[in-house]
VEXDODREN-89050 format. One record per residue: x, y, z of N, C-alpha, C in turn. Coordinates in Angstrom, 2 decimals. Layout:
BEGIN
+---------+---------+---------+---------+---------+---------+---------+---------+---------+
:      nx :      ny :      nz :     cax :     cay :     caz :      cx :      cy :      cz :
+---------+---------+---------+---------+---------+---------+---------+---------+---------+
:       X :       Y :       Z :       X :       Y :       Z :       X :       Y :       Z :
...
+---------+---------+---------+---------+---------+---------+---------+---------+---------+
This chain:
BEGIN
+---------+---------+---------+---------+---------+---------+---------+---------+---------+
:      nx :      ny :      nz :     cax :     cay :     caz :      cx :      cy :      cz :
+---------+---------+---------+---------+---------+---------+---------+---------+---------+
:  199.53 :  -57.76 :   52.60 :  200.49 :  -58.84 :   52.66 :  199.81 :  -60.06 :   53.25 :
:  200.29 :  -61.16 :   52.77 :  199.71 :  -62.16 :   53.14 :  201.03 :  -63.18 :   53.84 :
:  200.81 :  -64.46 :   54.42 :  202.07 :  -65.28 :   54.56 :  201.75 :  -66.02 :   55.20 :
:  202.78 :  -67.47 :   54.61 :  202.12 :  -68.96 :   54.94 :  202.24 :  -69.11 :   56.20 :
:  202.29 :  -70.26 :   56.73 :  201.87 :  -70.69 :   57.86 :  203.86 :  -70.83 :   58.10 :
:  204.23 :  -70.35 :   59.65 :  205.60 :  -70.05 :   60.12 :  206.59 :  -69.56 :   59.63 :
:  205.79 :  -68.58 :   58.77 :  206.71 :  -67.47 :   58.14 :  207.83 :  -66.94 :   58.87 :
:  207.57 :  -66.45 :   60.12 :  208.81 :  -66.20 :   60.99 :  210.25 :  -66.88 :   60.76 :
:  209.90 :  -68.31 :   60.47 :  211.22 :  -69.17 :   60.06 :  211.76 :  -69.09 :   58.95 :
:  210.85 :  -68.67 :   57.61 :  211.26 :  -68.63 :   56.53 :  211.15 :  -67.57 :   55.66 :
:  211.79 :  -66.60 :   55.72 :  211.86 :  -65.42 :   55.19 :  211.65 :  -65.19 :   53.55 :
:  210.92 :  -66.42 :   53.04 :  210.69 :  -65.81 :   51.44 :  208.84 :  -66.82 :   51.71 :
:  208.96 :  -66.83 :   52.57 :  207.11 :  -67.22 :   52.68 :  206.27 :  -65.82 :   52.98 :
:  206.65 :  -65.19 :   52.87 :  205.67 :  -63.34 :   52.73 :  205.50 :  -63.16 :   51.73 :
:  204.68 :  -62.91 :   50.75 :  205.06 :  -61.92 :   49.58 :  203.97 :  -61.31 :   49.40 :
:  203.77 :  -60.01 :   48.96 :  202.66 :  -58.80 :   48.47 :  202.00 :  -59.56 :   47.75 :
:  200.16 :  -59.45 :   48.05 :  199.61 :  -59.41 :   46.91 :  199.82 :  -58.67 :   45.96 :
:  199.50 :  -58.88 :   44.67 :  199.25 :  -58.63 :   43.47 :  198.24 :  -59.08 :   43.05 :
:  197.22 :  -57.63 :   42.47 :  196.25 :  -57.77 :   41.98 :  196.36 :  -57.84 :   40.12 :
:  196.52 :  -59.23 :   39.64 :  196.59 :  -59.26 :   38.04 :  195.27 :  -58.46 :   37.71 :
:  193.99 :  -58.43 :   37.85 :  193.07 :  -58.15 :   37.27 :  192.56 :  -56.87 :   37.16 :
:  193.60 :  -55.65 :   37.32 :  194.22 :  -54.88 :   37.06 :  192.99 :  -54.20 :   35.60 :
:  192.32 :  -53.11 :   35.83 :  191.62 :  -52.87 :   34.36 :  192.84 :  -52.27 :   33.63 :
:  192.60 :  -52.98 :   32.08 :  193.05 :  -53.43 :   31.10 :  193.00 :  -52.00 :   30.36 :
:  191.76 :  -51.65 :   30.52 :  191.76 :  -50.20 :   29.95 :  192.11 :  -48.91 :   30.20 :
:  192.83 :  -49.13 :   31.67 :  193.70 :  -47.91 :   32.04 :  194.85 :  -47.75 :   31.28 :
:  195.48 :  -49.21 :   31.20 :  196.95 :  -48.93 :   30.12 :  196.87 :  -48.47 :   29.30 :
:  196.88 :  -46.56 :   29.27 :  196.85 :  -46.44 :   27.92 :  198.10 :  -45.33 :   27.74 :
:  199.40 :  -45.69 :   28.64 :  200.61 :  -44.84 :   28.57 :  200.71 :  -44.50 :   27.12 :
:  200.77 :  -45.30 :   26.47 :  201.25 :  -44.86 :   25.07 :  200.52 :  -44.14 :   24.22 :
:  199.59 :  -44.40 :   24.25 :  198.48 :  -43.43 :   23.63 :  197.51 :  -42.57 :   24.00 :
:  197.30 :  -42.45 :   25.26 :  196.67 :  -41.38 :   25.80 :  196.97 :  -41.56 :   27.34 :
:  197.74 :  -40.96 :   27.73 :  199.12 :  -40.60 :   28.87 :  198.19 :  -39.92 :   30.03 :
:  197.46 :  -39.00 :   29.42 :  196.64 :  -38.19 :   30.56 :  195.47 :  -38.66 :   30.16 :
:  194.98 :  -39.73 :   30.50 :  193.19 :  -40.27 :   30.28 :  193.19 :  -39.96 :   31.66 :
:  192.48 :  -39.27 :   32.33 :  191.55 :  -38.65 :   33.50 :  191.55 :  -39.87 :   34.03 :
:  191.10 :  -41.02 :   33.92 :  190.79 :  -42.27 :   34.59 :  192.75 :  -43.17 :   35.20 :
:  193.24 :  -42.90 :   34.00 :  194.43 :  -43.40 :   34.28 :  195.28 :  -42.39 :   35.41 :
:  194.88 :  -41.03 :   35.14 :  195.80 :  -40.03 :   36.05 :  195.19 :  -40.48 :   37.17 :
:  194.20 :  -40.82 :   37.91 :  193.65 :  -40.70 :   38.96 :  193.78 :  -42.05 :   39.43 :
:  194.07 :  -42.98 :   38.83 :  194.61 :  -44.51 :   39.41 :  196.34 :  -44.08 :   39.70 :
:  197.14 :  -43.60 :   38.71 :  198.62 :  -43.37 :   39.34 :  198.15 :  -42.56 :   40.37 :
:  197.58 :  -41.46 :   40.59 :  197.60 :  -40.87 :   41.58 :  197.51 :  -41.25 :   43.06 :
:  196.42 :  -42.08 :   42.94 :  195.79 :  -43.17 :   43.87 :  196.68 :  -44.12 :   44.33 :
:  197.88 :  -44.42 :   43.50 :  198.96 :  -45.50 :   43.68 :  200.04 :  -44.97 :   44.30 :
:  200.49 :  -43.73 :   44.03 :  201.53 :  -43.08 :   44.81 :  201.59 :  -42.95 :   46.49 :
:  201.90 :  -43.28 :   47.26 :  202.12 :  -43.58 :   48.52 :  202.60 :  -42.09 :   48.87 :
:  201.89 :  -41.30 :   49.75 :  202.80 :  -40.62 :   50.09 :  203.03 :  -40.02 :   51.73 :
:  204.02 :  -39.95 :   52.02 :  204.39 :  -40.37 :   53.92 :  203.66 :  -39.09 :   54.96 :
:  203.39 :  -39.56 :   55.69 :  202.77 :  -39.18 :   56.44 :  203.20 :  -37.63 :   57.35 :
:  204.62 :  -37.45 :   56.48 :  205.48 :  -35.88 :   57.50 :  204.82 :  -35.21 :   56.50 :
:  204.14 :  -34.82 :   55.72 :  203.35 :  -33.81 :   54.97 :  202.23 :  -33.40 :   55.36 :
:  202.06 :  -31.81 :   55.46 :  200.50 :  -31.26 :   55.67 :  199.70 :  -31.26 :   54.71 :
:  198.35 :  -30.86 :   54.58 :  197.57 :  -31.22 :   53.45 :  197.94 :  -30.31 :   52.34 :
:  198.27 :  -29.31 :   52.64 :  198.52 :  -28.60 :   51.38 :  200.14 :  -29.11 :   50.79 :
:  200.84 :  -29.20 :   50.98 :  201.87 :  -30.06 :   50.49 :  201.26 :  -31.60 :   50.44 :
:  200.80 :  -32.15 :   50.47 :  200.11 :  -33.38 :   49.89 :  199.62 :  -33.41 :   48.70 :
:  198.47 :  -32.11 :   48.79 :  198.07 :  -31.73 :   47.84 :  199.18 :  -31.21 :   46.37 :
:  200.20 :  -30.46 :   46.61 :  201.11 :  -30.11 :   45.82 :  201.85 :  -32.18 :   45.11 :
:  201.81 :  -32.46 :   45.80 :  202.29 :  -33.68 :   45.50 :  201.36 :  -34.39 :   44.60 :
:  200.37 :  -34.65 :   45.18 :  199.08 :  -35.20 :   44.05 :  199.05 :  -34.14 :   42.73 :
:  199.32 :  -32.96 :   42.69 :  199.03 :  -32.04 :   41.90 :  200.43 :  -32.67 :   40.58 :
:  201.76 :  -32.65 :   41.11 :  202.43 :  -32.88 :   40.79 :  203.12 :  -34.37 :   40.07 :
:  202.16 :  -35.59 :   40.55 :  202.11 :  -36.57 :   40.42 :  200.88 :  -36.41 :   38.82 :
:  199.81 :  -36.14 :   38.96 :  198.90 :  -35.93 :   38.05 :  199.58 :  -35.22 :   37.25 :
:  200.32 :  -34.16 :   36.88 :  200.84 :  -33.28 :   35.67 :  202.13 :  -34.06 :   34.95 :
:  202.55 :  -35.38 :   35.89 :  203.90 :  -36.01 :   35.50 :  203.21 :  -37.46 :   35.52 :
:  201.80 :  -37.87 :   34.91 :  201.32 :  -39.29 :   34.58 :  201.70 :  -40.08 :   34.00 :
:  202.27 :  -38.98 :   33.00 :  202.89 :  -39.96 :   31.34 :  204.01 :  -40.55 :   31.84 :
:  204.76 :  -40.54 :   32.68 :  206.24 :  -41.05 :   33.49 :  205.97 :  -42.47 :   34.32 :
:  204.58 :  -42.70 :   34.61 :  204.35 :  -43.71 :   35.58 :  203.76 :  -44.71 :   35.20 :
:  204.02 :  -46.35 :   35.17 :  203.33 :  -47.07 :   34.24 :  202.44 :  -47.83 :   35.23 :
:  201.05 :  -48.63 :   35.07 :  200.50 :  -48.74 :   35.94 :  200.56 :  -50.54 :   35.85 :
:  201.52 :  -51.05 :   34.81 :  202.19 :  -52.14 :   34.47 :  202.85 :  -52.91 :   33.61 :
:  203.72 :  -53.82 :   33.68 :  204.57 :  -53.97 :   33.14 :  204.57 :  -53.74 :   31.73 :
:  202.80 :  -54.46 :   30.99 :  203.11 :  -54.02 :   29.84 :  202.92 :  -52.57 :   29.41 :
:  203.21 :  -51.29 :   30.18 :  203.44 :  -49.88 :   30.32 :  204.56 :  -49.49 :   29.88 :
:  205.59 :  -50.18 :   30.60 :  206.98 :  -50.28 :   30.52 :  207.62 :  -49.81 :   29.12 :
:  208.38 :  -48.89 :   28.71 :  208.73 :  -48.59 :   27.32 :  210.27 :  -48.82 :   27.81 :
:  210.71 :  -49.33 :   26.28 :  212.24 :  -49.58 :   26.45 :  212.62 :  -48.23 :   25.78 :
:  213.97 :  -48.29 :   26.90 :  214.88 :  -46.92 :   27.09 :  215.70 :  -46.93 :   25.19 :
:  214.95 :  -45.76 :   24.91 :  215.77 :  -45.74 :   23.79 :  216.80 :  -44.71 :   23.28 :
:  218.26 :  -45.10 :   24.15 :  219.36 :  -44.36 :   24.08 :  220.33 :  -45.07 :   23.55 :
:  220.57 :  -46.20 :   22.63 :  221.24 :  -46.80 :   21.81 :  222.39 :  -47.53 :   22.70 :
:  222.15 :  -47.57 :   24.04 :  223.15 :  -47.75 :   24.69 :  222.56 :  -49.50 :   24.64 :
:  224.24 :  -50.12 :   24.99 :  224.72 :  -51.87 :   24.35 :  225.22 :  -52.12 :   25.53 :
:  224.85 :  -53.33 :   26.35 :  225.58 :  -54.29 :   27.34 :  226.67 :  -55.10 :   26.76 :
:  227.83 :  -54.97 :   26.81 :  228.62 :  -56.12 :   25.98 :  229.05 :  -57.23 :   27.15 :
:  228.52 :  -58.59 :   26.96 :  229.99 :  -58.73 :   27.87 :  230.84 :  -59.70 :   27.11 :
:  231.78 :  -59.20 :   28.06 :  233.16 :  -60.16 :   27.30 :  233.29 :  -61.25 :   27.82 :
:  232.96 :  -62.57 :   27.52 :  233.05 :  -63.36 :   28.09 :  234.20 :  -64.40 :   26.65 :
:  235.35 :  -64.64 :   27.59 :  236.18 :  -65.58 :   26.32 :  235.25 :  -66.83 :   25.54 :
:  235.70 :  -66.93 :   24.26 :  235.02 :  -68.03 :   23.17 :  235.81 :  -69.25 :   23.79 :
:  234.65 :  -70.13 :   24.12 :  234.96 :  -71.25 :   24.72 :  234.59 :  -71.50 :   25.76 :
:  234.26 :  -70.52 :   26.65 :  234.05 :  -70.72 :   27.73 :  232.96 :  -71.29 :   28.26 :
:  232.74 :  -72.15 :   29.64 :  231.50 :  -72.97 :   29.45 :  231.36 :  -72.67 :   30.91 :
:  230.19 :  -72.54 :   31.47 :  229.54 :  -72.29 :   32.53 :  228.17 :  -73.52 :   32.94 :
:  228.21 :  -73.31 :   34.67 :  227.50 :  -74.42 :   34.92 :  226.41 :  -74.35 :   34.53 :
:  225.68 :  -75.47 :   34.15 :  224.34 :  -76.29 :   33.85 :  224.06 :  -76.80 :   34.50 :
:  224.73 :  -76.92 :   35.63 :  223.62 :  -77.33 :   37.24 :  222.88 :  -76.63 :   37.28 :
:  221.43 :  -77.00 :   37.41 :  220.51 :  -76.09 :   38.39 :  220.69 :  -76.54 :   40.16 :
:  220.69 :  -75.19 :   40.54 :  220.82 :  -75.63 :   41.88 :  219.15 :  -74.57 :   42.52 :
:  218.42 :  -74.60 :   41.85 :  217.26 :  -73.91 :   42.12 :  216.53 :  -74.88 :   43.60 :
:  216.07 :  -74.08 :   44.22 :  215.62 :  -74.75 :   45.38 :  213.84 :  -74.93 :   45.15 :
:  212.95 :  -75.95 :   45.34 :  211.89 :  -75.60 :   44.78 :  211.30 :  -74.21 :   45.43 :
:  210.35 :  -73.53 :   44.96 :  209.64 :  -72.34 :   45.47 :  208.56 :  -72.89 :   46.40 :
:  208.24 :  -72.30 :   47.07 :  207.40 :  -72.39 :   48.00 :  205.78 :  -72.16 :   47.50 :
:  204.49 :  -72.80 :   48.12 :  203.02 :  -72.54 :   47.11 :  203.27 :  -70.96 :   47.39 :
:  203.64 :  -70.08 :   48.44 :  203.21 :  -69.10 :   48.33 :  204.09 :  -68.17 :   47.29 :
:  205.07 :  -68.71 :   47.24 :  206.44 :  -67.86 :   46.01 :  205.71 :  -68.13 :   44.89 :
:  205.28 :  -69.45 :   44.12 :  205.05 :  -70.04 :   43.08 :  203.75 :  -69.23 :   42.88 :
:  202.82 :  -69.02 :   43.74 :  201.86 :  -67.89 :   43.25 :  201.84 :  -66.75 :   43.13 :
:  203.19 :  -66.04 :   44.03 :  203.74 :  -64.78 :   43.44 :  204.37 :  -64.56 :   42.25 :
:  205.29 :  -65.74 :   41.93 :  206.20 :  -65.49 :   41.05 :  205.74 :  -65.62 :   39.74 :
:  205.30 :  -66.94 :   39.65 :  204.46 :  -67.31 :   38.13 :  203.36 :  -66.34 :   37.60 :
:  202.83 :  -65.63 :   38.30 :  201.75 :  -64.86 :   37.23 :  202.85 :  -63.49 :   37.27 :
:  203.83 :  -62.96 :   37.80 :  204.66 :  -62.20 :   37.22 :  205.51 :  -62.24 :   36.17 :
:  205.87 :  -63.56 :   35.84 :  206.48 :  -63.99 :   35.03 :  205.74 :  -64.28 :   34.04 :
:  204.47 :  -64.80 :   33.36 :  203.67 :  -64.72 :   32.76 :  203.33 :  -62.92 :   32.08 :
:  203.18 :  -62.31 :   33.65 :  202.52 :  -60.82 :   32.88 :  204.13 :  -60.23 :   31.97 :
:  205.37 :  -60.68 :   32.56 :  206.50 :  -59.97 :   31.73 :  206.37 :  -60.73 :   30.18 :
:  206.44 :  -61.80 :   30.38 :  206.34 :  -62.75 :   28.97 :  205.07 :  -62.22 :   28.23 :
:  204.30 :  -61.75 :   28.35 :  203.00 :  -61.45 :   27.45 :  203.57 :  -59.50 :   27.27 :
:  204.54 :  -58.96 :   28.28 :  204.16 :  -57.14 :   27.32 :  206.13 :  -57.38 :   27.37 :
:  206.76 :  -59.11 :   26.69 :  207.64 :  -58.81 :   25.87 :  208.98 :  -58.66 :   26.74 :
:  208.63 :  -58.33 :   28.04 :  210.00 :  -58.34 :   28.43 :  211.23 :  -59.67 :   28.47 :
:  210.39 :  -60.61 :   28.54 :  211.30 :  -62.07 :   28.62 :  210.43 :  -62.51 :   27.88 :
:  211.19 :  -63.92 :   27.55 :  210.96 :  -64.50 :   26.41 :  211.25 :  -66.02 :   26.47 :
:  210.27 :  -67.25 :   26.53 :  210.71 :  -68.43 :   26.01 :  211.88 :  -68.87 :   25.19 :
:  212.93 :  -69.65 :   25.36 :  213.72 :  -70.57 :   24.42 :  214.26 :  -71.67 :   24.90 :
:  214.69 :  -72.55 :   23.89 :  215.05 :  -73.78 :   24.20 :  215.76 :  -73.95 :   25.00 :
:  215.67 :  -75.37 :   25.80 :  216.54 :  -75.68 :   27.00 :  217.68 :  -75.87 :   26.90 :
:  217.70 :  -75.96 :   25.24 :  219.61 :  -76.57 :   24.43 :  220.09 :  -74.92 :   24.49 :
:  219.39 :  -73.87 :   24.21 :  220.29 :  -72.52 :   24.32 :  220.21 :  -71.92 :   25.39 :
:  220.62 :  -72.83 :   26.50 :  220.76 :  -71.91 :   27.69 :  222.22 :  -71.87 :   28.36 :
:  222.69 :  -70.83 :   28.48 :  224.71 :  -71.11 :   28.28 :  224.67 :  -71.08 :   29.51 :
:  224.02 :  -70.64 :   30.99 :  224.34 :  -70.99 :   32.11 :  222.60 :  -70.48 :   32.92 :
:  223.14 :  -70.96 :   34.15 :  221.55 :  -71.06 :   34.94 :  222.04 :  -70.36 :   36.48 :
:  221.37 :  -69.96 :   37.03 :  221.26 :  -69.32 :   38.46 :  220.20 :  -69.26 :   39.02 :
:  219.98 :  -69.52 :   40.18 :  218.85 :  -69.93 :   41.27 :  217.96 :  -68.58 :   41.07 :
:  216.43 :  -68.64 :   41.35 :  215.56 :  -67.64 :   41.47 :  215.87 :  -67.18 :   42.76 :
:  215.66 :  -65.97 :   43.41 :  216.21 :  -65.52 :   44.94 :  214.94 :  -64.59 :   44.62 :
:  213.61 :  -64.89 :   45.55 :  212.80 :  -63.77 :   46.06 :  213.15 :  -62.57 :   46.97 :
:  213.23 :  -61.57 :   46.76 :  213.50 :  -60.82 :   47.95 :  212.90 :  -59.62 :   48.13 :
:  212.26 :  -60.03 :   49.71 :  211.50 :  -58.24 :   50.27 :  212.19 :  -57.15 :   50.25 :
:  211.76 :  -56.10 :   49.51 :  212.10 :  -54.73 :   49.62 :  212.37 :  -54.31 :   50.43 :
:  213.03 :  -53.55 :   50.99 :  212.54 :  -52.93 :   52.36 :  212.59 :  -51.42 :   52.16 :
:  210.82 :  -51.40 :   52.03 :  210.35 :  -49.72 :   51.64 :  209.36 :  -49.51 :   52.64 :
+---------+---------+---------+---------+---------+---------+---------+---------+---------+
């Protein structure tokens, strides 16, 4: 973790690195799920807490490695859920919602978290560019720490 200068005061000046440069050639969920190289980076990524003895650690790593194909090592990993299931919403014809932005600017340290995440979703498809005329309403970006 890194964080700007009087972070104490401002609670969205923290944010996790992220390493984009990420090898390219581990992603290979979709086509080869158990590449030895990829099992052993999820493995390596799994966090696991410190109330475990080694042999239950071990069961865990064991168990993490036999269940690889489940873990993506990024976004463009990510497979969409395909259970035919539809978000509808009902929103009445006519209805018009604000076009204020009330976005607050981001901070240098948000703007370097946020933008190359938003970039890596836009390139493996999850969001998507469109015009500023088809946007039916807007809501502020809100960073927020996990607490894991």
């Amino acid at each position: 973790m890194w964080s700007a200068s009087d972070a104490s005061t401002d609670p969205g000046a923290e944010q996790p690195d992220i390493d984009f440069s990420e090898d390219a050639s581990l992603f290979t969920r979709a086509k080869d799920p158990f590449n030895p190289a990829r099992v052993k980076r999820v493995v390596r990524l799994v966090e696991i807490g410190d109330d475990l003895d080694d042999e239950q650690r071990q069961r865990v790593r064991d168990l993490v490695a036999r269940n690889a194909d489940v873990f993506a090592l990024s976004v463009s990993e990510v497979m969409a859920a395909d259970t035919g299931a539809v978000h509808t919403m009902h929103v009445p014809e006519g209805a018009v919602f604000s076009r204020k932005i009330h976005q607050r600017p981001l901070k240098a340290p948000e703007r370097e978290y946020f933008f190359p995440w938003v970039d890596s979703m836009e390139a493996a498809g999850v969001i998507r560019k469109i015009d500023p005329a088809d946007v039916k309403c807007y809501a502020p970006t809100i960073l927020a720490q996990k607490a894991h």
